[in-house]
N, C-alpha and C positions, 0 to 999 in steps of 0.2 A: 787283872781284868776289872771293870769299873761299871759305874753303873750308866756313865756317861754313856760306853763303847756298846753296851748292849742297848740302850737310845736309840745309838747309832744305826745298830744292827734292823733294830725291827722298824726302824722308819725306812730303813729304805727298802725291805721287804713287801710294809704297806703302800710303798708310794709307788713302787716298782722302779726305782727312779736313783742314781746317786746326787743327779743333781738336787732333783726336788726335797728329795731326802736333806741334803744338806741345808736349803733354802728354810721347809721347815724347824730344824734346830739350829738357824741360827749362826751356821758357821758353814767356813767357805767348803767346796769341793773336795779341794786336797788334803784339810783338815782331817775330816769327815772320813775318806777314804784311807788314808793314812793307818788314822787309828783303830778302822776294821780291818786293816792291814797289821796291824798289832794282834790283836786277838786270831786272827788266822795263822801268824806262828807261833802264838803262845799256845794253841792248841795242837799246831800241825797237821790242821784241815783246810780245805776251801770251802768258806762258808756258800758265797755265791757263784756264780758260773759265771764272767763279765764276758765272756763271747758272747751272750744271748743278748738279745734286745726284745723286749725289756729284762730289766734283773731279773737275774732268778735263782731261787736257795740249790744248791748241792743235796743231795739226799740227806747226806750228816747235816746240811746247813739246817734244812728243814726244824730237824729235831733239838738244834743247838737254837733257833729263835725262838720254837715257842717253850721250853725252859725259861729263853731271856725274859717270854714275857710273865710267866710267874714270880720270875728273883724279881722285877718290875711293877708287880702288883704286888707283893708280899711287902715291898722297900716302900711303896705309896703309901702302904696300910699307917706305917709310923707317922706319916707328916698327918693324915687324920684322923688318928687318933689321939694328936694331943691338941690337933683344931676340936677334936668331940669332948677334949677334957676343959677345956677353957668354953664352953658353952658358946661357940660363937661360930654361926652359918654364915662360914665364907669360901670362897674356895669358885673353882671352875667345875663344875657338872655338864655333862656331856649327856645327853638326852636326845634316843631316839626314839622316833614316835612315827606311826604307819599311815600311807596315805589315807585310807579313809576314816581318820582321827583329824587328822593334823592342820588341816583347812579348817572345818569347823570348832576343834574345841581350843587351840590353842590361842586363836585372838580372842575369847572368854578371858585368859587368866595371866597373860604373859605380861599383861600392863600390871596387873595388882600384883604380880610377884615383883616385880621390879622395884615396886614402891614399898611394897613389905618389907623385898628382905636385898638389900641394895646390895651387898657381899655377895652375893648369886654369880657369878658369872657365867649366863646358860650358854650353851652351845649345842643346837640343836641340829639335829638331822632327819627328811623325813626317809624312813627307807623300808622298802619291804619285809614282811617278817622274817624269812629264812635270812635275809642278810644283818639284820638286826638282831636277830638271837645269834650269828655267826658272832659280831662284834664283840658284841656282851661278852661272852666268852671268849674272846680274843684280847678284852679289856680295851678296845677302840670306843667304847661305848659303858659309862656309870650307871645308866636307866635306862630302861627301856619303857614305851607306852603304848601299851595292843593289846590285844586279845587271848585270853587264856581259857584253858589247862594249855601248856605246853610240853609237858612231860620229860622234862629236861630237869636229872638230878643236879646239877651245878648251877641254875639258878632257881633263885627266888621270888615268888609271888605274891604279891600285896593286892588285894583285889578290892579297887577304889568303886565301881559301880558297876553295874546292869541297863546296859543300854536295849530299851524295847525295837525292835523292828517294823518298819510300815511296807506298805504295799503302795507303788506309785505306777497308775495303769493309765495307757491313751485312754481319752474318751471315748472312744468306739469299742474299749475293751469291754468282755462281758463282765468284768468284775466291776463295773460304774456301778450295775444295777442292784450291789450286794451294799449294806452298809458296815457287814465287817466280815473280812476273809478268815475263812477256816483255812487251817495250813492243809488239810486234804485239799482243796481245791489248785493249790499250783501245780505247774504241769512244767515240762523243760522244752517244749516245742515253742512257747510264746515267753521266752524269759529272757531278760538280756544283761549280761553275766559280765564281771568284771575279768582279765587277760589269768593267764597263767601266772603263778606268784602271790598273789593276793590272797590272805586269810578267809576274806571274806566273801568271794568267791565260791569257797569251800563248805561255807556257812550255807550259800544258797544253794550249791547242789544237795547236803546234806536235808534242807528243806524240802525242794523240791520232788528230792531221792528220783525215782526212776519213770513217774509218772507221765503221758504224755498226755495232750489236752488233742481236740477237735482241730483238725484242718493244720497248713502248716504256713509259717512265716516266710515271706518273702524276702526280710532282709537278718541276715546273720549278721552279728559282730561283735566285737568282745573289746572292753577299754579299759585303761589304766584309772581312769577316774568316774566319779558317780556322776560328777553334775554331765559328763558326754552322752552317758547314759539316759540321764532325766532326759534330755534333750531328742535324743532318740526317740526316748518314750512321746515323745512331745509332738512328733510326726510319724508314727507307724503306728500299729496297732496292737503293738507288746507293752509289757510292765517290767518292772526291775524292783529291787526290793532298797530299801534307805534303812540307814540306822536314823533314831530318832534326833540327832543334833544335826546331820546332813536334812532330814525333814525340815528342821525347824527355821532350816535358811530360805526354805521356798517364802518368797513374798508376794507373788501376784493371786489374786483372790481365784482364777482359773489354776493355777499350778495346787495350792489349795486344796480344789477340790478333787481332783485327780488322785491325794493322798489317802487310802484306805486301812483304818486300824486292822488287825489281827482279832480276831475271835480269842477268850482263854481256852487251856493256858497261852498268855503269849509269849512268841519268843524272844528272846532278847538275846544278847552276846553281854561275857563277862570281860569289863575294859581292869587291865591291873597296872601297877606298876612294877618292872622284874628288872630284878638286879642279881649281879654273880656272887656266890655265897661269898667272894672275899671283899665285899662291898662296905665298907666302914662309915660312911656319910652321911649317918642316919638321922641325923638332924635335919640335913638339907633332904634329905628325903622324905622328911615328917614337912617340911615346907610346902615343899611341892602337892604332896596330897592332901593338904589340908586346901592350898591355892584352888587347886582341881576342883573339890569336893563343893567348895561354897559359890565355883564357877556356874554350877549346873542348874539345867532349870528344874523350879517346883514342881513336884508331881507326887502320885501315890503312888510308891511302888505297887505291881501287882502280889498280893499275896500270893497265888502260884506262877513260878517261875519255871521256864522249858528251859535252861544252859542250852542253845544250841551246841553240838560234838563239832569243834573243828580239830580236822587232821592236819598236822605240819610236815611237809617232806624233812625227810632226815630226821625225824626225832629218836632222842635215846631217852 
């Protein structure tokens, strides 16, 4: 068994696919399947089930790929570890990072990293948390960049900043009339909240907790992204809440002032960088965060700080 064959194995389990599978490593169909046809007698199992469409592991197949993918991250660990002994940041990193990150802070720092550290080969994905912390742990994914505590003993947390929170309310909202919102004051009757999956979502019920406000909203709706939301905000009579870099993109001097600080302490969310404890690249990861760090705009932090609690489905 090789380490080719177990390649084999787990691309086509992530792609669902034997063809796609093959197309990603590079070699033809029958190759490809051949040689998972090799390991399937040298074990005397069927790994996958090829009656089904899409592919799909065997119960034994299951437990025999994700194996492959530790003999596969353990066998990676060698090639950098003697890229980390030759002092030299090259190599492909696979970076994901969550939607309401990855709009705003990524075109800050993707040009000066490229110019920094030319060896980079980023490969970036944006992707929900729960599927993003799936990867990491799956080894689909070297970095991750979102939002922590996570509470996941298999990986690790590097905690790059403290991103404050704003309050972004229509004009007709009563919070125009306040110049900095206490977090008692939000309410979940007039709040418009990002879709199921979203960290951050979590973040604002957690704010909000169970409170309801006066009268009730005419329009409900839940999105995958913030600027749909601002824009909502934009024509109804609700608020939504921004991290401070999605704030910092509003440019019309009316979008502006619609934007209302937090009262102390305020809240803010912890952005980190998390990677799987068998994560060796820590050079390119000292890159990265240092890219990040110089990306951000000037400010004082606040000396007290609220960690918003976010909950992840699934965590162990």
């Amino acid at each position: 068994m090789t380490l080719t064959q177990l390649e084999y194995i787990v691309a086509v389990e992530r792609l669902k696919s034997f063809q796609k599978a093959a197309e990603a490593c590079f070699v033809t169909q029958p190759t490809l399947s051949q040689q998972i046809q090799k390991v399937e007698n040298l074990l005397g199992v069927m790994i996958f089930d090829r009656s089904k469409q899409p592919a799909a592991p065997t119960p034994v197949g299951a437990k025999i790929i994700a194996q492959a993918r530790l003999v596969l991250q353990e066998a990676n660990k060698i090639k950098a570890m003697i890229s980390e002994e030759q002092f030299s940041v090259t190599g492909v990193l696979r970076l994901g990072v969550i939607p309401t990150l990855a709009p705003f802070l990524l075109p800050r720092f993707i040009r000066k990293l490229n110019k920094d550290f030319p060896g980079i080969e980023l490969e970036i994905s944006e992707v929900p948390t729960e599927q993003l912390v799936k990867d990491l742990r799956e080894n689909r994914l070297d970095i991750g960049l979102l939002v922590t505590p996570l509470h996941h003993e298999d990986l690790i947390e590097r905690s790059v900043y403290f991103e404050p929170l704003f309050i972004y309310a229509s004009p007709e909202h009563r919070f125009n009339e306040l110049k900095k919102i206490n977090e008692k004051e939000l309410t979940l009757n007039d709040v418009y909240l990002l879709s199921e999956g979203h960290c951050f979502r979590d973040q604002v019920l957690n704010l909000c907790r169970v409170r309801k406000g006066p009268g009730r909203r005419k329009v409900t709706f839940e999105s995958g992204s913030l600027q749909t939301l601002k824009r909502l905000v934009d024509e109804t009579d609700g608020y939504t809440i921004l991290p401070e870099l999605a704030a910092e993109d509003l440019l019309s001097a009316s979008e502006k002032s619609r934007l209302k600080p937090f009262a102390e302490p305020v809240p803010v969310r912890e952005i980190s960088l998390v990677t799987h404890r068998s994560f060796v690249k820590t050079k390119m990861l000292e890159a990265l965060e240092s890219e990040i760090k110089k990306a951000l705009p000037n400010r004082t932090e606040p000396k007290k700080k609220e960690i918003v609690a976010v909950q992840h489905q699934g965590k162990k």
